[in-house]
C-alpha positions as CSV (number, residue, x, y, z in Angstrom):
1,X,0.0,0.0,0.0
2,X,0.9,3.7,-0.1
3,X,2.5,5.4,2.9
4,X,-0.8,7.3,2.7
5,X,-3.2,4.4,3.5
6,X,-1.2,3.7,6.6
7,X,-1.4,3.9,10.0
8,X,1.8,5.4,10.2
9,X,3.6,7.3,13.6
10,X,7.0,9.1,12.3
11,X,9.4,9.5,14.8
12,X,12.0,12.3,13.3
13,X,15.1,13.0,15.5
14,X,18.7,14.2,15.8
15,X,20.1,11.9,18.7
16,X,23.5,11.1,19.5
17,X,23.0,7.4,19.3
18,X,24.5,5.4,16.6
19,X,21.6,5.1,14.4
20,X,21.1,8.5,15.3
21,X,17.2,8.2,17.7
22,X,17.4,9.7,21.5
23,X,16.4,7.3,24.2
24,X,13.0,7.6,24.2
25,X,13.0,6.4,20.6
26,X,15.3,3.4,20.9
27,X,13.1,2.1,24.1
28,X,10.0,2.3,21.8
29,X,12.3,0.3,19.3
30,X,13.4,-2.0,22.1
31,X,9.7,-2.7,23.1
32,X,8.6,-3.8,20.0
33,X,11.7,-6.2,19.2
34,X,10.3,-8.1,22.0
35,X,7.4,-8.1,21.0
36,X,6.6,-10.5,19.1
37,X,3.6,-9.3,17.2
38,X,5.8,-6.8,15.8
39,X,8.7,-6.3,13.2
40,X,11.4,-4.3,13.9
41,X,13.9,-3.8,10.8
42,X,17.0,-1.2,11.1
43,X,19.4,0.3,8.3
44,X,22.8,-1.4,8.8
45,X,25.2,0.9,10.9
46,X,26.3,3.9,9.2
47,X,30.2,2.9,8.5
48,X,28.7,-0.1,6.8
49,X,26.0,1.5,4.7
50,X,26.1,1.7,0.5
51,X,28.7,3.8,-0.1
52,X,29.4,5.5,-4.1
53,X,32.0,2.0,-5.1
54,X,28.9,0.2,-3.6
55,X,26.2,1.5,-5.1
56,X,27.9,1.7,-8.4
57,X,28.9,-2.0,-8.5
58,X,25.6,-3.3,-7.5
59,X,24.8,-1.8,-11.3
60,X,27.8,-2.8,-12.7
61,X,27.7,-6.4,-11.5
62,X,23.8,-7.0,-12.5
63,X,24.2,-5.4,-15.8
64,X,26.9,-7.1,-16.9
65,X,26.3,-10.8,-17.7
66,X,26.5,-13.2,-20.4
67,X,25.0,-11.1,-22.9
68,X,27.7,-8.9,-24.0
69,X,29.6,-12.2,-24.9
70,X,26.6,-14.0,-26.4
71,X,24.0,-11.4,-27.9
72,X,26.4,-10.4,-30.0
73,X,26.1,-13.1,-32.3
74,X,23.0,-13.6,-31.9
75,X,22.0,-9.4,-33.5
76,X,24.8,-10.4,-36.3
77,X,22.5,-13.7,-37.2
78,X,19.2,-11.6,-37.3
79,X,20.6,-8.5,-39.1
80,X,23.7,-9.5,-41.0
81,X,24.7,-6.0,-40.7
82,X,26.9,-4.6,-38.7
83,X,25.8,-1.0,-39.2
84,X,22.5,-2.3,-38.2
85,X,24.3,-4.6,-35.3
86,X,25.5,-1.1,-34.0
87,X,22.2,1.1,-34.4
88,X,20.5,-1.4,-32.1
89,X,23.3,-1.4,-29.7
90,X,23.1,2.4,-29.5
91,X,19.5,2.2,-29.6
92,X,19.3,-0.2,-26.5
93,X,21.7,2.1,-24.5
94,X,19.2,5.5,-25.2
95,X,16.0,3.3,-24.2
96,X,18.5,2.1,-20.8
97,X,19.3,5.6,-20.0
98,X,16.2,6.8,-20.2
99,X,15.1,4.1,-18.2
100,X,17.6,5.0,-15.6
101,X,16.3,8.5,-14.9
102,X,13.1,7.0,-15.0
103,X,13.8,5.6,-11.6
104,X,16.3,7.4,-10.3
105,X,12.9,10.1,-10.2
106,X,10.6,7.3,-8.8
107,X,13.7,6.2,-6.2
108,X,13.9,10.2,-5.2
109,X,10.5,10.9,-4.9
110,X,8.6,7.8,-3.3
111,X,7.6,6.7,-0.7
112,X,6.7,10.3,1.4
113,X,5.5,10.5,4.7
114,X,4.0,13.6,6.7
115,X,6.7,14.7,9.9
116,X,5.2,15.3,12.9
117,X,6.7,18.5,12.6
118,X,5.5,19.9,9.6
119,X,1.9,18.8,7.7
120,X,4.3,18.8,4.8
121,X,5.2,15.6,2.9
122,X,9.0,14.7,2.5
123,X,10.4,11.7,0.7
124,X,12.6,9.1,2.3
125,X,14.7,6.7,0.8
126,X,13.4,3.1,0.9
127,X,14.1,-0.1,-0.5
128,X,11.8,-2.1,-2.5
129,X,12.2,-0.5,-6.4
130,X,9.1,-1.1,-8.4
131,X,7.2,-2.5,-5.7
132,X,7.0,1.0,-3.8
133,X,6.4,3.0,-7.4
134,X,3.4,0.2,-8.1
135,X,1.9,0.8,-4.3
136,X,1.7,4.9,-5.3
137,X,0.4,4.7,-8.3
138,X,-2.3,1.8,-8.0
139,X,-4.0,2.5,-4.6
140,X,-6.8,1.1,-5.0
141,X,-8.0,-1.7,-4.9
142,X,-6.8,-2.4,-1.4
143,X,-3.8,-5.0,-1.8
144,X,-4.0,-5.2,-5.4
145,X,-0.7,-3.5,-6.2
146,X,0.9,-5.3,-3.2
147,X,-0.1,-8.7,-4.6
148,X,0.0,-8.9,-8.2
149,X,3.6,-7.2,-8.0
150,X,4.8,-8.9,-4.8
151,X,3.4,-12.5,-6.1
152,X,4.8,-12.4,-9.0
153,X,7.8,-11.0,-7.9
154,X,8.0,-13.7,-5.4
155,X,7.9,-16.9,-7.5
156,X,9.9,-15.8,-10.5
157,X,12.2,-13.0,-9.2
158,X,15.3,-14.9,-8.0
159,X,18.7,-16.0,-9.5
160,X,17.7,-19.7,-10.9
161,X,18.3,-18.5,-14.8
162,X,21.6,-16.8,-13.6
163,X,22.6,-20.1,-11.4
164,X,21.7,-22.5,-14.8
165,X,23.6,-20.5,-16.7
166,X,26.9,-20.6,-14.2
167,X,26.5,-24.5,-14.1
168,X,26.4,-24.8,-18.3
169,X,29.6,-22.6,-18.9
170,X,31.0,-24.3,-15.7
171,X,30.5,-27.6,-17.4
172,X,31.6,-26.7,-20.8
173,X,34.5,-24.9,-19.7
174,X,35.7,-28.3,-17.9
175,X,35.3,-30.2,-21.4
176,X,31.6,-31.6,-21.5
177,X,30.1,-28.9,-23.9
178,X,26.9,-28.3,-22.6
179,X,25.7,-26.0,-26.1
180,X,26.3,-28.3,-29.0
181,X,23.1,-30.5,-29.1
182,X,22.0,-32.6,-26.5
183,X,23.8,-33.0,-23.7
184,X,24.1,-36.2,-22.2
185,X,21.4,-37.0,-18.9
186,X,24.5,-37.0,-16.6
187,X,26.0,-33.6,-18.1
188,X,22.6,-32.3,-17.6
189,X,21.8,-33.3,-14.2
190,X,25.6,-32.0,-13.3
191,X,24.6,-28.7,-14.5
192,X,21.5,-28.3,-12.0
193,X,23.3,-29.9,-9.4
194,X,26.1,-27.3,-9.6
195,X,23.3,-24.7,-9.8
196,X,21.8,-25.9,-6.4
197,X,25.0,-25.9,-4.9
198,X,25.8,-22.4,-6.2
199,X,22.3,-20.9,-5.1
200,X,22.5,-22.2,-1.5
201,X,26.3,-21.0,-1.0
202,X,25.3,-17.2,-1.9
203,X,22.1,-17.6,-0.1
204,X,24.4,-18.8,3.0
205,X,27.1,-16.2,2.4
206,X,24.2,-13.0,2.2
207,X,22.5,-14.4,5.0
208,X,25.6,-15.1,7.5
209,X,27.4,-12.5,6.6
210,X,26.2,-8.9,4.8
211,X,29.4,-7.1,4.3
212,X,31.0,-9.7,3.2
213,X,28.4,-10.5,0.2
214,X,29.5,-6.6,-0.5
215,X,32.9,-7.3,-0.5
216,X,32.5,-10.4,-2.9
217,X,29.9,-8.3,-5.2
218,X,32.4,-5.0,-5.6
219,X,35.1,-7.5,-6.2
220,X,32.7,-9.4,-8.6
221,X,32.0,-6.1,-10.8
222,X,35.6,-5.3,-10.6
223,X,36.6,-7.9,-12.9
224,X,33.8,-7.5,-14.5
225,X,34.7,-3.9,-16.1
226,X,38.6,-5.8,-16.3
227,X,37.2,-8.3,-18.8
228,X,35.4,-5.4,-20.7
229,X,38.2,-3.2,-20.5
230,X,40.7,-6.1,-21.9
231,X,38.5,-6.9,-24.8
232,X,38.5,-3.3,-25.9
233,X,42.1,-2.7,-25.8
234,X,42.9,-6.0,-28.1
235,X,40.4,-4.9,-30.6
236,X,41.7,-1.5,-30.8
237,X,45.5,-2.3,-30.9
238,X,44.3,-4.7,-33.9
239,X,43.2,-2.0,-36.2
240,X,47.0,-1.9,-37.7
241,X,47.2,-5.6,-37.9
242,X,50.3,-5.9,-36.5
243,X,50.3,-6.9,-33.0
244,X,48.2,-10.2,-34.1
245,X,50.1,-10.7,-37.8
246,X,46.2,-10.5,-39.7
247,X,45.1,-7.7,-41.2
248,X,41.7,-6.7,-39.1
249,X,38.6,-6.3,-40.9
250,X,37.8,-2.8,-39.9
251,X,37.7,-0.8,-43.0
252,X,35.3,-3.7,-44.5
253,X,33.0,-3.8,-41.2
254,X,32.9,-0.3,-40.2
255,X,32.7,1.6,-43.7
256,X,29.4,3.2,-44.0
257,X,29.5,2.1,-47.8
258,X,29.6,-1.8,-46.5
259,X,28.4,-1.8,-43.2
260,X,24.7,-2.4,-44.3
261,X,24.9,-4.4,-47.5
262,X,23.3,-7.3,-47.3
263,X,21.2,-6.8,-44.4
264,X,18.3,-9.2,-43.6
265,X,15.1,-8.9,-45.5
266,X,13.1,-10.7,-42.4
267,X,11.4,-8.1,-40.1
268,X,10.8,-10.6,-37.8
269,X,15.0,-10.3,-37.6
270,X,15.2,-6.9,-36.7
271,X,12.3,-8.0,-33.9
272,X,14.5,-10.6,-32.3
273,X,17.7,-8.5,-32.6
274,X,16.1,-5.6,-30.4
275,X,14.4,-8.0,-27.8
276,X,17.7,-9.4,-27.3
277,X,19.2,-6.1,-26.9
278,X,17.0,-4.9,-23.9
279,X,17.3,-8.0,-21.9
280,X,20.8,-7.5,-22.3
281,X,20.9,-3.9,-20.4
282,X,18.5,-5.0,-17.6
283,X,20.2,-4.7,-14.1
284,X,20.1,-0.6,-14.1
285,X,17.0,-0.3,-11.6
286,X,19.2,-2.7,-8.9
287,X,20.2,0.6,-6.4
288,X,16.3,1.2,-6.1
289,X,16.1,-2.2,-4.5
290,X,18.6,-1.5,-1.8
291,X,17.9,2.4,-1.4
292,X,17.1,2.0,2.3
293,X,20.7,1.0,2.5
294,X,22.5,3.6,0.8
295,X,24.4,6.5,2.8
296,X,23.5,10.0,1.8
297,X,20.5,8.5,-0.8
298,X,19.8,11.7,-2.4
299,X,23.4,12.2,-3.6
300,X,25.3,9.0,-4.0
301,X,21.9,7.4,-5.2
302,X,21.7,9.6,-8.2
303,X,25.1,9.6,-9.4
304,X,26.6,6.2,-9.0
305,X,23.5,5.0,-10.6
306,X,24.2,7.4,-13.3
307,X,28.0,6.6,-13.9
308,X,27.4,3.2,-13.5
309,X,24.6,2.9,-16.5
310,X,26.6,5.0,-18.1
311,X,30.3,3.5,-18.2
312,X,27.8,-0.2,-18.8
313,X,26.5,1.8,-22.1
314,X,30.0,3.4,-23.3
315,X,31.9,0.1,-22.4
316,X,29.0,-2.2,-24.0
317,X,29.1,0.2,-27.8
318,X,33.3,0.1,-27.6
319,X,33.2,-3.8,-26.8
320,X,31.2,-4.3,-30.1
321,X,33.3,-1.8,-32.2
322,X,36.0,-4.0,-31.0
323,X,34.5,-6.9,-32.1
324,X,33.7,-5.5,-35.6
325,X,37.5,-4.3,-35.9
326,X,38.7,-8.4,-35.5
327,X,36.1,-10.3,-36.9
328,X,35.0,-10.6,-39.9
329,X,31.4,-10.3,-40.7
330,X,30.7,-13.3,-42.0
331,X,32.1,-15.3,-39.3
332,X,29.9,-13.0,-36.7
333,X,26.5,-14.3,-39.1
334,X,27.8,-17.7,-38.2
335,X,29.6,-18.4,-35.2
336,X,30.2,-16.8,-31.9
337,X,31.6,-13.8,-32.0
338,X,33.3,-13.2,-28.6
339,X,35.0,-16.5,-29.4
340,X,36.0,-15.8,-33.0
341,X,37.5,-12.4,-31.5
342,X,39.5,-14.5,-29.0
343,X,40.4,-16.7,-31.6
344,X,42.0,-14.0,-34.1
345,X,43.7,-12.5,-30.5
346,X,44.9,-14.7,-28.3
347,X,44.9,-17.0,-30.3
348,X,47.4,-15.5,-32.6
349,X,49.7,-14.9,-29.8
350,X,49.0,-17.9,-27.5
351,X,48.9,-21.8,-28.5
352,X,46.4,-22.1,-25.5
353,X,44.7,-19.2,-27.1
354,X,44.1,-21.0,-30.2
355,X,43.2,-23.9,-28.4
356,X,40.9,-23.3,-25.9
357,X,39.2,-19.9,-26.9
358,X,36.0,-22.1,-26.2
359,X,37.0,-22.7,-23.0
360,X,38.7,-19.2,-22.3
361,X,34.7,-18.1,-23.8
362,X,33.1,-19.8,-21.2
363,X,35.1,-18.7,-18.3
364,X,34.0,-15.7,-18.6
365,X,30.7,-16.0,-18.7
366,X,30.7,-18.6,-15.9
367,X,32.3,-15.3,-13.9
368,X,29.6,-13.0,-15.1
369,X,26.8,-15.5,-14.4
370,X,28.3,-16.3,-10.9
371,X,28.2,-12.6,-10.4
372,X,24.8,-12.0,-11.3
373,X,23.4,-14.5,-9.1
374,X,25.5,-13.0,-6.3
375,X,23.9,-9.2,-6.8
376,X,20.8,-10.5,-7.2
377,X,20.3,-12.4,-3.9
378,X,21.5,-9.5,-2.4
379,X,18.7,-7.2,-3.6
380,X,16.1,-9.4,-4.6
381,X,15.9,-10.3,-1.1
382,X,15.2,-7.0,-0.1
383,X,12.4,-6.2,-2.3
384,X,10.5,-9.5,-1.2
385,X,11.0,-8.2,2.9
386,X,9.5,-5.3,1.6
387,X,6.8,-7.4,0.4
388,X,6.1,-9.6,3.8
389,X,6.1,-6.1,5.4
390,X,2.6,-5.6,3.9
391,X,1.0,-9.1,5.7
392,X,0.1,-10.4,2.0
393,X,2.2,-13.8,2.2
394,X,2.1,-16.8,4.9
395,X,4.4,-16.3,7.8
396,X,4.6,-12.8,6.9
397,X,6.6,-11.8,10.4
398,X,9.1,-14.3,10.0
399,X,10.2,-13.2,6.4
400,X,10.1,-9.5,7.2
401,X,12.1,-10.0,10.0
402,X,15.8,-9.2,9.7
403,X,18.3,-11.8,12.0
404,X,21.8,-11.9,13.8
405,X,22.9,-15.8,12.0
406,X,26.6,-14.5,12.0
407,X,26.2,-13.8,16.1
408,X,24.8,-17.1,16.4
409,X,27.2,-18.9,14.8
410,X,30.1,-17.3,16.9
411,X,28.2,-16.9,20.3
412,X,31.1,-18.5,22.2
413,X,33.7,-16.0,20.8
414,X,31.3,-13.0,21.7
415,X,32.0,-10.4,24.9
416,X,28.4,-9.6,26.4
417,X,28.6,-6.0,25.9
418,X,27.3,-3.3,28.5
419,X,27.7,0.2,29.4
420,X,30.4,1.3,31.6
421,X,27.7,1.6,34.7
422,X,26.5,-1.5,34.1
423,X,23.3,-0.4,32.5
424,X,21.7,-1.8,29.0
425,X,23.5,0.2,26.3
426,X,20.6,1.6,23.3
427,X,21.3,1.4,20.0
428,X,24.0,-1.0,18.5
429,X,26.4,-2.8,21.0
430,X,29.8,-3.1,19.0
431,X,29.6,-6.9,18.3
432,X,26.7,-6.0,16.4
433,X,28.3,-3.5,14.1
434,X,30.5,-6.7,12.9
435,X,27.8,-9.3,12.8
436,X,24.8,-7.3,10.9
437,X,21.3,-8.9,10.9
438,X,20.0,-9.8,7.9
439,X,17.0,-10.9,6.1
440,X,17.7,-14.3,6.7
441,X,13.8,-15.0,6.3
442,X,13.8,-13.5,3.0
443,X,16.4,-14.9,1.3
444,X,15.2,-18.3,2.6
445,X,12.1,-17.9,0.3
446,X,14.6,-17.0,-2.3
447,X,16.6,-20.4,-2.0
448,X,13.3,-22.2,-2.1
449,X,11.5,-20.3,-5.1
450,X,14.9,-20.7,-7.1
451,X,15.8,-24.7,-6.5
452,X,11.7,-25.2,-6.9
453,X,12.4,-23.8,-10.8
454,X,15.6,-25.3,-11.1
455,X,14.0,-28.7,-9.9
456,X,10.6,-27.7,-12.6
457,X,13.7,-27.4,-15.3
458,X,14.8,-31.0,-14.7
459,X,12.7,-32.5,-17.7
460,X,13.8,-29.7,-19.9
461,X,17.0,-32.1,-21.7
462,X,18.9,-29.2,-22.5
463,X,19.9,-26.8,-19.6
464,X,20.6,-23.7,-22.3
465,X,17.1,-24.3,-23.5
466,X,15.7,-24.0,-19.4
467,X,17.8,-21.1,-19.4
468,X,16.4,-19.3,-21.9
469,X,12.7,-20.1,-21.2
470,X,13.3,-19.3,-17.0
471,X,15.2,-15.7,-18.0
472,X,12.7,-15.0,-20.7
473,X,9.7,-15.3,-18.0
474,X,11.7,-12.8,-15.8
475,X,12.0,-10.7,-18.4
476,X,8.6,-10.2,-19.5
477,X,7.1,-9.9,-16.3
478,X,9.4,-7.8,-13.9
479,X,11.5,-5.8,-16.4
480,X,9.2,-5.4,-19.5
481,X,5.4,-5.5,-18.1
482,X,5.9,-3.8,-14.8
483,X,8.5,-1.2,-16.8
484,X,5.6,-0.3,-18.8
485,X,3.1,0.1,-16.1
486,X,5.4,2.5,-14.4
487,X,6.6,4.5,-17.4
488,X,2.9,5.1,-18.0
489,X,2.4,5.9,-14.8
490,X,4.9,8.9,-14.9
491,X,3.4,10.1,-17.9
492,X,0.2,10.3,-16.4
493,X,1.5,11.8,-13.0
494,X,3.3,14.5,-15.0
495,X,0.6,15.1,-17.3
496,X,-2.2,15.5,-14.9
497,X,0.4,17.4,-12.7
498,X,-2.4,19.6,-11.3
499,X,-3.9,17.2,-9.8
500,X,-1.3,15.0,-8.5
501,X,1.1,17.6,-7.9
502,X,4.1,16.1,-9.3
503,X,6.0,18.6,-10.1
504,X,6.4,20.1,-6.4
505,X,7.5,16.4,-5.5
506,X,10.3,15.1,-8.4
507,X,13.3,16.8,-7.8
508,X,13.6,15.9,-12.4
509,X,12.8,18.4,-14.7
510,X,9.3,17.8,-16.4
511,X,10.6,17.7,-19.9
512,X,13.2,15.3,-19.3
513,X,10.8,13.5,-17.1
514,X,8.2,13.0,-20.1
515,X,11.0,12.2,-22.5
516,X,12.7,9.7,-21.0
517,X,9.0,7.5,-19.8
518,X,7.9,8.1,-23.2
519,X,11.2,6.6,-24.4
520,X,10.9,3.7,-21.8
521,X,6.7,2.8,-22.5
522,X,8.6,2.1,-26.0
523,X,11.3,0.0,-25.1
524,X,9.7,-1.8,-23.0
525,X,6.2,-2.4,-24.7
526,X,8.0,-3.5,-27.9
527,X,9.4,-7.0,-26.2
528,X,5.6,-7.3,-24.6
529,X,3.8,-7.2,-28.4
530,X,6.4,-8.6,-30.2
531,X,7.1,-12.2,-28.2
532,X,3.6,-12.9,-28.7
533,X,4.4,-13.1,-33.0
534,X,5.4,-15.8,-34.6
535,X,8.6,-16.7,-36.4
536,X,8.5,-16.2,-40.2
537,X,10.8,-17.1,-42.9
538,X,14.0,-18.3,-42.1
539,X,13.4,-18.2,-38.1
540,X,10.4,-20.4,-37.8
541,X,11.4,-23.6,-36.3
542,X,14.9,-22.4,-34.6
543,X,13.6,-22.0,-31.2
544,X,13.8,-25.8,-29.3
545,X,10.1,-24.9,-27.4
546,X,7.0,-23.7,-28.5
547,X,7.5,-19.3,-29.4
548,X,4.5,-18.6,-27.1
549,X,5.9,-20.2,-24.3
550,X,7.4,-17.6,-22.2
551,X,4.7,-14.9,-22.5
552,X,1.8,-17.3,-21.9
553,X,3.8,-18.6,-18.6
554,X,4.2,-14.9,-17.8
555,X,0.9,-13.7,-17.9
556,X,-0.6,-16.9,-16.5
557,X,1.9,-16.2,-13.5
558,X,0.5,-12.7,-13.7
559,X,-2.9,-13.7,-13.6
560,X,-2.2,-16.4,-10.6
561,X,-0.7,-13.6,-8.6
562,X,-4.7,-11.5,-9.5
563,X,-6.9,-15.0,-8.4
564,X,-4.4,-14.5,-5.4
565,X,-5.7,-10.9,-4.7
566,X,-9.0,-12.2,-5.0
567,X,-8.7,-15.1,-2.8
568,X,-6.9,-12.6,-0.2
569,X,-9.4,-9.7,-0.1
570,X,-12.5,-11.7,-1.1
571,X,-12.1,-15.1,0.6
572,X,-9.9,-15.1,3.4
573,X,-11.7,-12.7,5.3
574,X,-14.7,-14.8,5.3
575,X,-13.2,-18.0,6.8
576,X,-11.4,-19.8,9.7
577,X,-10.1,-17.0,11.7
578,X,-10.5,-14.4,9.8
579,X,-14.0,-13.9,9.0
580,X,-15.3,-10.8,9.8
581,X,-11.9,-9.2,9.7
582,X,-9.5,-7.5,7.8
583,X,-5.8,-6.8,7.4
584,X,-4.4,-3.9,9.2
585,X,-0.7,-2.4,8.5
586,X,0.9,0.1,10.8
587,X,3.8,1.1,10.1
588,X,6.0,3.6,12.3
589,X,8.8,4.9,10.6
590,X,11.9,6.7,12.3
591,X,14.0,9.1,11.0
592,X,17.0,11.3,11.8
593,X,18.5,14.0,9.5
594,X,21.4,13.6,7.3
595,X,22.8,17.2,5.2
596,X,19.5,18.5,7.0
597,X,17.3,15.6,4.9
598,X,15.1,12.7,6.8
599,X,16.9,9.7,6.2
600,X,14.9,6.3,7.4
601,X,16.6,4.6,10.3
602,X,14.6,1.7,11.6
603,X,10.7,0.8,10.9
604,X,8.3,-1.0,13.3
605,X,5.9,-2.9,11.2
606,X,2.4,-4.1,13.5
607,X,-0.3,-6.1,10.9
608,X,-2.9,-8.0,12.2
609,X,-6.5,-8.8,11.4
610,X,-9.0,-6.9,13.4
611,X,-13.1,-6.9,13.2
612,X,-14.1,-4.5,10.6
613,X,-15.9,-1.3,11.9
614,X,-19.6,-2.0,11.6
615,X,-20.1,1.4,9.5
């Protein structure tokens, strides 16, 4: 729901304390941790919050994955032009951009909340992403928002495409090549089994211990931008064609006299090449997940999600100009093209380059894959305790509650802490700033929802193929349908500004504002239209499962998560327990100021099922 169909008591301070509350406050806090009815969730300790190299490799780690390594070829096959390969590369980095200021205005502007000092609304930063932007702009129906979002999000909004994929280049960068044909029944049950085991270590590492699932996610994107960075310098020192002894292709591939001659004739070509280029930049709403996390939001928000979109776009257009420089276009149409280009590099200089560019291929994208299942455990886990928060899913409490596994774990090697006179220090004692509670609750439902789809894949014979249908449902619900919904939804909030008042809440200029959701509806509703078309011409038959598969499992998933609205509001109350009653939230938020800002530091959440009023 919307902060404004609370119950909500804000608490805004300027203690001394550690997360910044007076006494007073941090009793209240105290009371309801042991209370049992309650949920009491805190931002991590302000040494240890999202910093700027934080923030920005949350980005940088989700948005780059496998696909700057395998879409490549794939655009090449449904253009055959590498002017056109380009356009669409540029093209998907406008439509991301846009998409990033998009929600950096959401993430800036929602949720708000009325001080008890001042009638006046202020935002606060919170995490959640589209979950919060859905709540504001569907507010009624009561719940629906909360549960067609928070359902669907639930079930299909975790790392098992991201784990598959580590398992298959795992596999074929050992030798059993898990891509050409069918793999054998023990390859394939290797592959899930390493995807298991890969899903329950991160879940285990983010759920022991939280700054060290930073540490391994910054180090993650590091490398990351170090493979990028690597592949443009070799295609660039190619262009005189004597570093690698072959003379590049360059002035055949980039020459605007060549670059488009024969391009494909198929539209349904040009379809498939921009769908894949979309899903490719997803990752660049990942900082709206965790913004309850973030030091100084309103600054360090905004421009490390900026920088980081932005060095994803630069780095993403010079990777593929280095491609075009070293390989040849017909060999793009037809193989791989980020193995071709480590063929005619390394290869040239290195007998293990010439030999095992396959494997040297798939190491990569075993390490980008790895990553992206790391990042998104982390946030993804957040979003869904914003979801128990509202009371909509069984054992609500325990999901939204945040928990100290790390202190368990270690509880022999702990020193009780106390204050000097012997009285029960508030705040944070200083084991607790080492072992940070997390959403241990939370990212449980995440290990379970992801090894439930990676156990659902097991009849699937090939594990690329179960891939590719699991991150094609992902796609077209969370980042294409839900996109849409919320791109329209700023249009219409800036657009009926006089009634909603946008303009005196975004801190984004109007113009821009419109532009960029108008650019975004596009994008987004392109993929949504388009996947439910049929191949033609030289693409029918190519895909290895039915073409309507993944948008009829999306929307069905979409519509299970409405029949679960419906059950919720409609039938629940009426039975068992409940009947008669209906679902309360109350949440009181607590705040102290930051550069003279609110800034969120703990929440106590109180839902519970009371008799209606008899009015």
């Amino acid at each position: 729901m919307d902060p404004d169909q609370y119950d909500v008591n804000v608490q805004l301070q300027d203690g001394d304390s550690i997360i910044g509350l007076d006494e007073d406050d941090l009793a209240i806090i105290e009371d309801a941790e042991n209370d049992s009815s309650k949920v009491v969730t805190k931002t991590p300790a302000r040494p240890y919050q999202l910093g700027y190299i934080s923030v920005f490799c949350i980005i940088i780690n989700k948005m780059i994955g496998t696909g700057i390594f395998d879409t490549p070829s794939s655009i090449m096959y449904d253009t055959h032009s590498v002017g056109f390969a380009l356009i669409f590369w540029l093209l998907g980095s406008i439509a991301t951009l846009a998409g990033t200021f998009v929600f950096i205005e959401y993430g800036l502007t929602i949720p708000r909340w009325s001080l008890s000092s001042s009638d006046t609304k202020v935002f606060t930063p919170r995490s959640g992403g589209e979950f919060n932007y859905l709540n504001y702009l569907l507010k009624t129906p009561k719940f629906f928002a909360s549960c067609v979002y928070g359902i669907t999000f639930v079930l299909i909004g975790n790392a098992a495409a991201n784990a598959l994929s580590f398992a298959s280049h795992v596999v074929t960068a050992s030798g059993d090549n898990v891509y050409d044909g069918t793999p054998s029944k023990s390859v394939s049950n290797m592959v899930r089994g390493i995807a298991v085991a890969t899903m329950t270590g991160v879940c285990l590492l983010h759920g022991i211990w939280r700054r060290a699932g930073i540490m391994v996610n910054n180090t993650f994107a590091f490398f990351k931008l170090l493979m990028l960075l690597m592949i443009i310098i070799l295609g660039f020192v190619s262009i005189g064609g004597k570093v690698f002894n072959t003379p590049p292709p360059a002035s055949d591939n980039l020459a605007p006299s060549k670059s488009f001659k024969n391009a494909q004739t198929e539209a349904y070509g040009y379809a498939e090449a921009y769908l894949s280029i979309v899903f490719t930049f997803g990752g660049f709403n990942q900082a709206n997940y965790v913004l309850g996390e973030v030091k100084n939001p309103r600054k360090i928000f905004r421009s490390a999600t900026l920088l980081a979109v932005s060095t994803v776009c630069v780095s993403y257009m010079l990777v593929n100009i280095a491609y075009m420089i070293v390989v040849p276009a017909a060999l793009q149409v037809n193989g791989n093209v980020a193995e071709q280009f480590i063929l005619l590099t390394l290869g040239r200089v290195s007998p293990y380059g010439k030999a095992h560019s396959a494997q040297i291929l798939n190491a990569f994208m075993a390490f980008s894959s790895l990553g992206n299942v790391i990042v998104s455990t982390y946030t993804a886990a957040r979003v869904k305790q914003e979801i128990a928060k509202e009371g909509i899913l069984p054992f609500s409490k325990l999901i939204a509650r945040n928990y100290d596994a790390l202190s368990r774990l270690t509880s022999c090697f702990r020193r009780r802490a106390s204050s000097p006179h012997g009285q029960k220090s508030f705040g944070r004692a200083p084991e607790e700033v080492w072992h940070e509670k997390t959403p241990l609750g939370a990212l449980l439902v995440h290990w379970f929802f992801s090894l439930l789809i990676i156990f659902c894949t097991w009849g699937v014979t090939s594990p690329v193929t179960a891939y590719t249908i699991v991150f094609g449902i992902y796609s077209y619900t969370i980042d294409a349908f839900m996109a849409v919904i919320i791109g329209i939804g700023l249009l219409v909030l800036r657009f009926w500004s006089s009634k909603t008042h946008w303009h005196l809440k975004s801190p984004s200029n109007g113009i821009l504002s419109i532009i960029c959701a108008f650019l975004f509806v596009i994008a987004n509703l392109f993929p949504i239209i388009t996947l439910w078309v049929p191949p033609s011409g030289e693409f029918r038959g190519l895909q290895k499962y039915p073409w309507y598969l993944v948008p009829l499992i999306g929307v069905i998933l979409m519509l299970s998560a409405v029949v679960y609205w419906l059950v919720f509001v409609g039938v629940v109350p009426k039975i068992g327990d409940h009947k008669g009653k209906e679902l309360t939230v109350e949440r009181s938020p607590f705040f102290h100021t930051e550069h003279g800002e609110p800034v969120q530091v703990a929440e106590v959440v109180a839902f519970d099922w009371v008799i209606k009023d008899s009015d």
